[in-house]
C-alpha positions, 0 to 999 in steps of 0.5 A: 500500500505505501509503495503503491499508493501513498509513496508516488502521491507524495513524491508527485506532491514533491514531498522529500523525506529530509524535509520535515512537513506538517500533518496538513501537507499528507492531509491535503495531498493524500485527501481524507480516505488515504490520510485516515487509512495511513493513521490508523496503519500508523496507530496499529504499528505503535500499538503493536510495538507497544504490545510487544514491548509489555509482552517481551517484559512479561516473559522475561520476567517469568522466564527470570523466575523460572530459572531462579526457580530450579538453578538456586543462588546463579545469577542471570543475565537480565535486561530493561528498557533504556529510558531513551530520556536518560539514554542522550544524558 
């Protein structure tokens, strides 16, 4: 759909991707149906990733437990999310 559709409208409305662009340019240049279809993909991808994210936590918290369950007094290798505000510090 992006390389069949939205990608040769904006290319044609000169939209270069260095540029940054306000949401009124993909709003005018896509019309209403492509714009709010583009959203929803855009909204369904983070909410995905979102999930995704929750669940990988999830798991390897019980996975964490699990292990400490049956392998007493060893230490695992354990990961969390950098905190992308503390990450540029």
């Amino acid at each position: 759909m992006h390389i069949n559709q939205f990608q040769p409208i904006l290319e044609k409305a000169g939209f270069i991707e260095e540029q940054a662009k306000d949401l009124q340019f993909f709003k005018d240049n896509l019309g209403d149906r492509l714009y709010l279809t583009l959203e929803r993909a855009v909204e369904d991808l983070i909410s995905t990733v979102d999930q995704t994210i929750i669940d990988s936590i999830k798991i390897k918290d019980e996975f964490q437990k699990v292990l400490k369950s049956i392998f007493h007094n060893k230490v695992f290798i354990d990961f969390e999310l950098i905190n992308k505000k503390n990450y540029n510090d």
